[in-house]
N, CA and C atoms as a LAMMPS dump frame, in Angstrom:
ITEM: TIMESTEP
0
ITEM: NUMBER OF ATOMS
453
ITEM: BOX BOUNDS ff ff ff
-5.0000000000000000e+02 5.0000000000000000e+02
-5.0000000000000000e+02 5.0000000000000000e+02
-5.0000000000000000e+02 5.0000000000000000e+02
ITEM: ATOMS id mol type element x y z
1 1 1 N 134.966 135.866 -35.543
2 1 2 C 136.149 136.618 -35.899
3 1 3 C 135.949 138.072 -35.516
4 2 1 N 136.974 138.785 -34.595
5 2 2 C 137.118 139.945 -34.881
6 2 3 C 137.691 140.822 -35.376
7 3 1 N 137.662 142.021 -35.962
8 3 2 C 138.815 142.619 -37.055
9 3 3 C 139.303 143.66 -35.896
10 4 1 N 140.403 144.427 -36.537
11 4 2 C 140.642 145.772 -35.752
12 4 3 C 139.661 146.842 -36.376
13 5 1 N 139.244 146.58 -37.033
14 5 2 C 138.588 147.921 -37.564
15 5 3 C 136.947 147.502 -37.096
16 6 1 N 136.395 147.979 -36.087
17 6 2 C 135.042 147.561 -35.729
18 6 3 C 134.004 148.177 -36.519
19 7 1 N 134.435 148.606 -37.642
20 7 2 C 133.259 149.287 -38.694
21 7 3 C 133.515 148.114 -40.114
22 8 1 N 133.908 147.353 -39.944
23 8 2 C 134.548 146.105 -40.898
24 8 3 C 134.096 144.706 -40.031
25 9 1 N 132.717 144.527 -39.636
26 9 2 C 132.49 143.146 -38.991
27 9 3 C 132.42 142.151 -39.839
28 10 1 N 131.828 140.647 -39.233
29 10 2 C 132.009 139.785 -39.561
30 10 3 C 130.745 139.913 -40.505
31 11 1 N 130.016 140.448 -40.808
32 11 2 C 129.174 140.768 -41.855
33 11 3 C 129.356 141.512 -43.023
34 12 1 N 130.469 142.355 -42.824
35 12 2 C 130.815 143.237 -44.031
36 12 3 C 132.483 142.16 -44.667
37 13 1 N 132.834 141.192 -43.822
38 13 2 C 133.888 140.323 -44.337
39 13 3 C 133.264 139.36 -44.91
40 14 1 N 131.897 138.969 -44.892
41 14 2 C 131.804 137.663 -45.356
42 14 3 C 131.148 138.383 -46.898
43 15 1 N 130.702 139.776 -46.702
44 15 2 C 129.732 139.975 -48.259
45 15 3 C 131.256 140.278 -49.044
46 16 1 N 132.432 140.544 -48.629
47 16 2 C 133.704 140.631 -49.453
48 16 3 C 134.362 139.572 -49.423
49 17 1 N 133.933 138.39 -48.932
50 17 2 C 134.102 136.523 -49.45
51 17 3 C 133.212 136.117 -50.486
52 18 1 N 132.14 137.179 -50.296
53 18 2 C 131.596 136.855 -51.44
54 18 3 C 131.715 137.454 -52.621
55 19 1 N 131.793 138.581 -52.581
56 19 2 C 132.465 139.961 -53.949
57 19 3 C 133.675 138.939 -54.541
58 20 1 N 135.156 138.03 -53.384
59 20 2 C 135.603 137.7 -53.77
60 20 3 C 135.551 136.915 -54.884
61 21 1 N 134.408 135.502 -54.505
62 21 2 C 134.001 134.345 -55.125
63 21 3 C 133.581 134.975 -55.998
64 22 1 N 133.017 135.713 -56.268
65 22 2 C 132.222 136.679 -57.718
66 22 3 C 133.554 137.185 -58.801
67 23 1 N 134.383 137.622 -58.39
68 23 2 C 135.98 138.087 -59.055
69 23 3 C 136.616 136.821 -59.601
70 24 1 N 136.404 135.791 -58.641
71 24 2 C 136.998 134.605 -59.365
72 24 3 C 136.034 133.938 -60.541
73 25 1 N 134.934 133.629 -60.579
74 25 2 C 134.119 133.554 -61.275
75 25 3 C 134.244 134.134 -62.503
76 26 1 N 134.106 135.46 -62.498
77 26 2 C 134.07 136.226 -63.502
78 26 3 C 135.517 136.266 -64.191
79 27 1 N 136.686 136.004 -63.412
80 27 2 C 137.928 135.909 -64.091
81 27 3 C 138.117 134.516 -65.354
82 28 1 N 137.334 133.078 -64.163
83 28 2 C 137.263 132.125 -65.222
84 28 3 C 135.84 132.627 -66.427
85 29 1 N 135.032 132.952 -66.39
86 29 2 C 134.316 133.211 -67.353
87 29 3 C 134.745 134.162 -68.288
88 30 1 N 135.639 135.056 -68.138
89 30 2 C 135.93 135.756 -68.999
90 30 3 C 137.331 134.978 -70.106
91 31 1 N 137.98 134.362 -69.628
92 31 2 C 139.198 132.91 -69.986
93 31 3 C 138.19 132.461 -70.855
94 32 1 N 136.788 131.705 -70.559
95 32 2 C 136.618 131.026 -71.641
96 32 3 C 135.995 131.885 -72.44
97 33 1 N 135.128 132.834 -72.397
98 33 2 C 134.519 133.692 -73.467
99 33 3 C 135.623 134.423 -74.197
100 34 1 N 136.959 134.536 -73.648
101 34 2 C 137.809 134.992 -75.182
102 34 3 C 138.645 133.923 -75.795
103 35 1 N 137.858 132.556 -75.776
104 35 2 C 138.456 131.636 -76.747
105 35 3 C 137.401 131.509 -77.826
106 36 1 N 135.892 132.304 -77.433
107 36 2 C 135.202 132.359 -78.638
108 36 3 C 134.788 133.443 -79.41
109 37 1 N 135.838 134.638 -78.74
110 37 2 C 135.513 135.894 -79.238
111 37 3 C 136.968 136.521 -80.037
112 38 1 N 136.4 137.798 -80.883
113 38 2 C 137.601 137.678 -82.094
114 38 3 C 137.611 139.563 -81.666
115 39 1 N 138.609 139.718 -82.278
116 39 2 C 138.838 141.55 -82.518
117 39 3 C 138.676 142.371 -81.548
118 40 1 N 137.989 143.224 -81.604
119 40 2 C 137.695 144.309 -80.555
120 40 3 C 137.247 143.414 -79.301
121 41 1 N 136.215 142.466 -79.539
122 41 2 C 135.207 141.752 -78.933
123 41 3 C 136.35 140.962 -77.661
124 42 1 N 137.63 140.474 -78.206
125 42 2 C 138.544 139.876 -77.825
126 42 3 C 139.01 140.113 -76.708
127 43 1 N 139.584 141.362 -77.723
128 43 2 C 140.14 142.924 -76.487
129 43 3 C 140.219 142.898 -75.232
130 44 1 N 138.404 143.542 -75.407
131 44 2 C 137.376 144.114 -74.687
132 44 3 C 137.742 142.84 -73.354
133 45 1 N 137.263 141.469 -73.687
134 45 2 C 137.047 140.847 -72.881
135 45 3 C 138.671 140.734 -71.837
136 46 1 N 139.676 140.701 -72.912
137 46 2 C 140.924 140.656 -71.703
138 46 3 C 140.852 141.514 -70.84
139 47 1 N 140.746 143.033 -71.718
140 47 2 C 140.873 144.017 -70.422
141 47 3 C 140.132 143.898 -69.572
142 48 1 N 138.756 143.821 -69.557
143 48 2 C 137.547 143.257 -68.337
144 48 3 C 138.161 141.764 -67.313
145 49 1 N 138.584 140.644 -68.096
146 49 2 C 139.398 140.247 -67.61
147 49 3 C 140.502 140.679 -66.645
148 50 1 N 141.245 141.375 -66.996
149 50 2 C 142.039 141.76 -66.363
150 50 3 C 142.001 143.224 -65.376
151 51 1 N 140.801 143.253 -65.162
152 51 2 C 140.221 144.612 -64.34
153 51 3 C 139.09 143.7 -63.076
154 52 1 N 139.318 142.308 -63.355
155 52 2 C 138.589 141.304 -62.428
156 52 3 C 139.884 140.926 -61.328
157 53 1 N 141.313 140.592 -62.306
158 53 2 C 141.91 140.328 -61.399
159 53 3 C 142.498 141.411 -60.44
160 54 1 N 142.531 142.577 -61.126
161 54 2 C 142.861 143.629 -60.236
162 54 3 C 141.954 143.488 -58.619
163 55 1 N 140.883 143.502 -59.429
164 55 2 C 140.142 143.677 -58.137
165 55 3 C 140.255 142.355 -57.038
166 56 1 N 139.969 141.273 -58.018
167 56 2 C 140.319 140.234 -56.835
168 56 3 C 141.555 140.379 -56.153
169 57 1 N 142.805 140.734 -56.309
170 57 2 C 143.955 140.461 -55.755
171 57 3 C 143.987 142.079 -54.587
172 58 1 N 143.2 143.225 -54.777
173 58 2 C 142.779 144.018 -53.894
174 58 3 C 141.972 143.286 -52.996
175 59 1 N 140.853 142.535 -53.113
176 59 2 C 140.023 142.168 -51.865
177 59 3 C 140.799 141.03 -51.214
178 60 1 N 141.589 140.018 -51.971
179 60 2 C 142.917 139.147 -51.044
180 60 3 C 143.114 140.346 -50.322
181 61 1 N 143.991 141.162 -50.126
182 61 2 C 144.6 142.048 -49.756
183 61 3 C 144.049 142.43 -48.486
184 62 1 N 142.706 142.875 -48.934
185 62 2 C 142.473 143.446 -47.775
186 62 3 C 141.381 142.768 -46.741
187 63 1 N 141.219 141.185 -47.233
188 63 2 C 141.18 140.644 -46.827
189 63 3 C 142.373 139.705 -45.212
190 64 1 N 143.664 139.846 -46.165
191 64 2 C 144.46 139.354 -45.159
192 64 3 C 144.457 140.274 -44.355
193 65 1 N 144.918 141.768 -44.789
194 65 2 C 144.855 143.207 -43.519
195 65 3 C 143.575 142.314 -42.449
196 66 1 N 142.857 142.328 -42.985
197 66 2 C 141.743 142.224 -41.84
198 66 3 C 141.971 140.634 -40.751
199 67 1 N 142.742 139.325 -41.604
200 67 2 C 143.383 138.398 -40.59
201 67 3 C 141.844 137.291 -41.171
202 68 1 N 141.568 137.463 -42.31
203 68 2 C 140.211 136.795 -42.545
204 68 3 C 141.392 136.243 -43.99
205 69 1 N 141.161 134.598 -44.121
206 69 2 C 141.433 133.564 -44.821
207 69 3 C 140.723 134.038 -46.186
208 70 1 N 141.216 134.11 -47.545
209 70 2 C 140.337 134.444 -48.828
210 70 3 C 140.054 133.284 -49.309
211 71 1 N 138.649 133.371 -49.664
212 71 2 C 137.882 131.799 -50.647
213 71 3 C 138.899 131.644 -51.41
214 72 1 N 138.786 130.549 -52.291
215 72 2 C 139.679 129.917 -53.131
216 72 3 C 138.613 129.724 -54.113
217 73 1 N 139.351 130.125 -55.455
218 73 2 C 138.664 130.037 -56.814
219 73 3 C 138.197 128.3 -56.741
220 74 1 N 137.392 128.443 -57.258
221 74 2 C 136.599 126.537 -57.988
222 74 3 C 137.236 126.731 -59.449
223 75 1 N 137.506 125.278 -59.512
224 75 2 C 138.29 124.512 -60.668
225 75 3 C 137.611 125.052 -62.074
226 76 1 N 136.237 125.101 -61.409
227 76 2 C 135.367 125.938 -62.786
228 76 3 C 133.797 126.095 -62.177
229 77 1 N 133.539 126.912 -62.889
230 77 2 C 131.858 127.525 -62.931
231 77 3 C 130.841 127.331 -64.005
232 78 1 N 129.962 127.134 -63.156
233 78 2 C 128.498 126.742 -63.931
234 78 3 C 128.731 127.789 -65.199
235 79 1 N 127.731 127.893 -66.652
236 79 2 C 127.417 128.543 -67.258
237 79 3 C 125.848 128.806 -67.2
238 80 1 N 124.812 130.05 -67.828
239 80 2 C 124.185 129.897 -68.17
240 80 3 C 123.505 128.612 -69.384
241 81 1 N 124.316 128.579 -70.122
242 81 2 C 123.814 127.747 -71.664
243 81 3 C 125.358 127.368 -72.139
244 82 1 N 125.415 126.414 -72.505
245 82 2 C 127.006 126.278 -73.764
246 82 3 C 127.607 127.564 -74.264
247 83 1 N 128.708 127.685 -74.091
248 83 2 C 129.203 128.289 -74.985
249 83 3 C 129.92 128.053 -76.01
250 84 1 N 129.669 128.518 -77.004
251 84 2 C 129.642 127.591 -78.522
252 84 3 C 130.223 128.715 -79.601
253 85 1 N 129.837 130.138 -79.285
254 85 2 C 130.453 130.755 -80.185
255 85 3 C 130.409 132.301 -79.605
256 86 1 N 130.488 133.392 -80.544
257 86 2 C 130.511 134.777 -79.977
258 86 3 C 129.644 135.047 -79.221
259 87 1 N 128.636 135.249 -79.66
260 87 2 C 126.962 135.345 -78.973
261 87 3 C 126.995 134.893 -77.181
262 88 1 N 126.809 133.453 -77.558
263 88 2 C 127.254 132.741 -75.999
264 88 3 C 128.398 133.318 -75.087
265 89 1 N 129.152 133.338 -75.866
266 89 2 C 130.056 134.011 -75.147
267 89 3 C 130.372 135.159 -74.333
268 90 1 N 129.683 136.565 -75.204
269 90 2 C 129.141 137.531 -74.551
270 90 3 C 127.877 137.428 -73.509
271 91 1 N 127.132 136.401 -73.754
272 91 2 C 126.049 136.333 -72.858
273 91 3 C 126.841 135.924 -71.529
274 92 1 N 128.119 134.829 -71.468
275 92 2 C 128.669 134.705 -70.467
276 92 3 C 129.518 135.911 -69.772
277 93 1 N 129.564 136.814 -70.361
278 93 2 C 130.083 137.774 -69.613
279 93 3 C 129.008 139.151 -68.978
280 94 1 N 128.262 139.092 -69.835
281 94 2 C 127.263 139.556 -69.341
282 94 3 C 126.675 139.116 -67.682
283 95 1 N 126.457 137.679 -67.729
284 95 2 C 126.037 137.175 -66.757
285 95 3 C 127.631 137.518 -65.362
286 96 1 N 128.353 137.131 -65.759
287 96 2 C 129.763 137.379 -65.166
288 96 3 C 130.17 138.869 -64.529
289 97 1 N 129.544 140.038 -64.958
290 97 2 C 128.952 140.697 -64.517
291 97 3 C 128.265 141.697 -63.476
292 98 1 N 127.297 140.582 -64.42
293 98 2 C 125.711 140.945 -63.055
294 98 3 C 125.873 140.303 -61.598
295 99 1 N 126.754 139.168 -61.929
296 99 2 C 126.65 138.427 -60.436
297 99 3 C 127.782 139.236 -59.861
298 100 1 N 128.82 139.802 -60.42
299 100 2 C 129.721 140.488 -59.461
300 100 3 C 129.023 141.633 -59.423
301 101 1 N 128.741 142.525 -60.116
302 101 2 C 127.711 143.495 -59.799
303 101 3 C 126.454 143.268 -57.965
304 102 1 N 126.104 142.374 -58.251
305 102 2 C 124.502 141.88 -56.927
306 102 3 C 126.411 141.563 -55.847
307 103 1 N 127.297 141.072 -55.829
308 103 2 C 127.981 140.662 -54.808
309 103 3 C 128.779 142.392 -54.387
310 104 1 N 129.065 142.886 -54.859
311 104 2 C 129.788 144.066 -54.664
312 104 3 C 128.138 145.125 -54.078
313 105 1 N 127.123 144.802 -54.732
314 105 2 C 126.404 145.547 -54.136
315 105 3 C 125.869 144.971 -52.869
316 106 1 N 126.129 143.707 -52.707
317 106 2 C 126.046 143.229 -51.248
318 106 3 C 127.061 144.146 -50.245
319 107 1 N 128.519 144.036 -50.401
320 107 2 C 129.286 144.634 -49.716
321 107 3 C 128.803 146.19 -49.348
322 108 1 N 128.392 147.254 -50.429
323 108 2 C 128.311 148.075 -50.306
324 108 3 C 126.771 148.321 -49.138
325 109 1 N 125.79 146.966 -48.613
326 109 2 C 125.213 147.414 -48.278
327 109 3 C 125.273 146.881 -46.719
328 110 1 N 126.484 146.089 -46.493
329 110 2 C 126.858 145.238 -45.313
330 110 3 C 127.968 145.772 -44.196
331 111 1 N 128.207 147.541 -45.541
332 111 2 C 129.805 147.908 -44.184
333 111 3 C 128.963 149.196 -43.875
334 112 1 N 129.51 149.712 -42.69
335 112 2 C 129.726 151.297 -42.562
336 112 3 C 131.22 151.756 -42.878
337 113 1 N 132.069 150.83 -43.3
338 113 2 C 133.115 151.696 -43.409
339 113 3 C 132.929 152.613 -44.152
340 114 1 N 133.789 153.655 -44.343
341 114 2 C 133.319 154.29 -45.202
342 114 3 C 134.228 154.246 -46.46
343 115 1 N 135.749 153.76 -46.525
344 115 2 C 136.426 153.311 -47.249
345 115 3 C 136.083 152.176 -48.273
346 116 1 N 135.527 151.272 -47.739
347 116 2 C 135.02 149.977 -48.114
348 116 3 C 133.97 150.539 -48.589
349 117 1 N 133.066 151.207 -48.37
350 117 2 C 132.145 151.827 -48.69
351 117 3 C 132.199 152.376 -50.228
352 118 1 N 133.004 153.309 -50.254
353 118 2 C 133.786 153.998 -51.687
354 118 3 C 134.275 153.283 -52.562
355 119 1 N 135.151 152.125 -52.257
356 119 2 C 135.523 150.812 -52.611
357 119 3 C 134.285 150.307 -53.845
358 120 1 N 133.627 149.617 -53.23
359 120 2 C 132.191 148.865 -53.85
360 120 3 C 132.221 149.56 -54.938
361 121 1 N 131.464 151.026 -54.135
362 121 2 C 130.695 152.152 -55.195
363 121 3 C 131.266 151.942 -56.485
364 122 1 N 132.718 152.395 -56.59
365 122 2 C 133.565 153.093 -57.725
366 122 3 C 134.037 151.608 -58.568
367 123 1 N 133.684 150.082 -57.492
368 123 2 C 133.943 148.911 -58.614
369 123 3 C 132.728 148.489 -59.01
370 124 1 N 131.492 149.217 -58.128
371 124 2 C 130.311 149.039 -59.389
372 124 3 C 129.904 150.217 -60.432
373 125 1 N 130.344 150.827 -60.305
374 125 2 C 130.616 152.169 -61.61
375 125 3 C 131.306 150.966 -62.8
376 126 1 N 132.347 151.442 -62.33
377 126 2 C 133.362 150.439 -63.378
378 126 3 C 132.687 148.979 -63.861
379 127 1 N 131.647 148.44 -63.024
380 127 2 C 131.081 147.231 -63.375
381 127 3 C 130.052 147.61 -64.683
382 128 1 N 129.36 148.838 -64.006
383 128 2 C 127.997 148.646 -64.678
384 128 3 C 128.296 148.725 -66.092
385 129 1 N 129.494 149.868 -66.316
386 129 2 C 130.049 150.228 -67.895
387 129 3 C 130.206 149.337 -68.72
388 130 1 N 130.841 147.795 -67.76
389 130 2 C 131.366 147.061 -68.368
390 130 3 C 130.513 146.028 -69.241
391 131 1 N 129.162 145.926 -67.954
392 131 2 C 128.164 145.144 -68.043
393 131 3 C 127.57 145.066 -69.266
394 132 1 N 127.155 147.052 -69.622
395 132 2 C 126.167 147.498 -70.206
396 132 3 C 127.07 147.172 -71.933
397 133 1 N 128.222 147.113 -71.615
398 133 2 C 128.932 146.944 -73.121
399 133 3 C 128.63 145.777 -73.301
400 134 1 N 128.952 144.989 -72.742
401 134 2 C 127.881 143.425 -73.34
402 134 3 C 126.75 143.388 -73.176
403 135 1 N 126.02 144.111 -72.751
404 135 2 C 124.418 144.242 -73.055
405 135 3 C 123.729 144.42 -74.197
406 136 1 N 124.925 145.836 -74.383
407 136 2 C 124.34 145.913 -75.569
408 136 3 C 124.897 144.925 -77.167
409 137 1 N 126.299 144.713 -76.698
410 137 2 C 126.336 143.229 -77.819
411 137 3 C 125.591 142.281 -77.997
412 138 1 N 125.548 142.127 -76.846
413 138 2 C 123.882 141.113 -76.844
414 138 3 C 122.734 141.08 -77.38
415 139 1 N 122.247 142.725 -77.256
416 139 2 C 121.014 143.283 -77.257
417 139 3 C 120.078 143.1 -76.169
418 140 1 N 120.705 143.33 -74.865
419 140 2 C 119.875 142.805 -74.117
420 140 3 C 119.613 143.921 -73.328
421 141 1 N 118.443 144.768 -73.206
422 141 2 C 117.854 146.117 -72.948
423 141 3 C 117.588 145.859 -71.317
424 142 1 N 117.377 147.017 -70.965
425 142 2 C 118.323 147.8 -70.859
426 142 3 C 120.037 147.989 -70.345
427 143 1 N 120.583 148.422 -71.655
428 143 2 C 122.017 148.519 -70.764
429 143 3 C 122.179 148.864 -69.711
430 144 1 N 121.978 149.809 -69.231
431 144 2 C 122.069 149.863 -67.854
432 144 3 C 120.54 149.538 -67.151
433 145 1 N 120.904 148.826 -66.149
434 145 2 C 119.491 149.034 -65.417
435 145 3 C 119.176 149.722 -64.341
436 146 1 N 118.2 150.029 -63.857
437 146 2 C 117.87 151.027 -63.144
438 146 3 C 118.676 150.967 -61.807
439 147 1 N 118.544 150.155 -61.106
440 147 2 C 119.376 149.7 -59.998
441 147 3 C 120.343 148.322 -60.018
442 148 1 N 121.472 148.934 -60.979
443 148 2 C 122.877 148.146 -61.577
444 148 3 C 122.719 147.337 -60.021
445 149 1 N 123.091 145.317 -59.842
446 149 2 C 123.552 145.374 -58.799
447 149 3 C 122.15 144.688 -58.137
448 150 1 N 120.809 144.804 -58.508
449 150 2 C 119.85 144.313 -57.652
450 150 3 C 119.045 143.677 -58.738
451 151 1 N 118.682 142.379 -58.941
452 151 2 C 117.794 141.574 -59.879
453 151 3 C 116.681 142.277 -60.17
């Protein structure tokens, strides 16, 4: 495939097929973790929820601009462990996350654009915040980690 934008190759489209698959993921994981979460906890998870689909329906987007076909969500996604109640639940978003976190930091390390570039950055800002708030519901140290984005 070639794009018009030759700073947008077929290497910086496929790590934003994958950022994609990571948005969808994290959209169904966040669906089921607020059927076991209550109050703030609830909230929290729609709006994160709904700051997944933002982003996914931006990388469709600029996905089609570019003439590149977008993955298609799976019917459903693995979990770490059951989710069974609050706890689990946050751990699933936690994890939900980190993996869009490592996929967005793929992109950011696969373009020269420099748009796409800025892109990543400012949705792994917004990731790590999000991350580190279920981290720390969790208790799972450190909230932020040193290099948000890399195992």
């Amino acid at each position: 495939m070639t794009t018009a934008n030759p700073r947008i190759d077929d290497t910086a489209v496929a790590a934003l097929q994958n950022a994609l698959a990571a948005e969808h993921a994290a959209i169904w994981c966040y669906a089921l973790a607020v059927a076991f979460l209550s109050g703030a906890d609830a909230t929290r998870a729609r709006e994160d929820e709904e700051a997944h689909r933002e982003l996914r329906s931006q990388v469709e987007e600029t996905l089609t601009q570019l003439g590149a076909p977008a993955v298609s969500a799976q019917p459903a996604y693995a979990t770490p462990g059951p989710v069974t109640d609050s706890e689990s639940a946050a751990r699933v978003a936690v994890v939900a996350e980190t993996d869009a976190l490592a996929a967005w930091c793929s992109v950011l390390e696969r373009t020269r654009d420099r748009a796409l570039r800025q892109a990543a950055l400012d949705t792994m800002g917004a990731g790590t915040l999000r991350c580190a708030r279920w981290r720390l519901a969790v208790g799972e140290p450190p909230a932020i980690p040193v290099f948000p984005g890399r195992s």
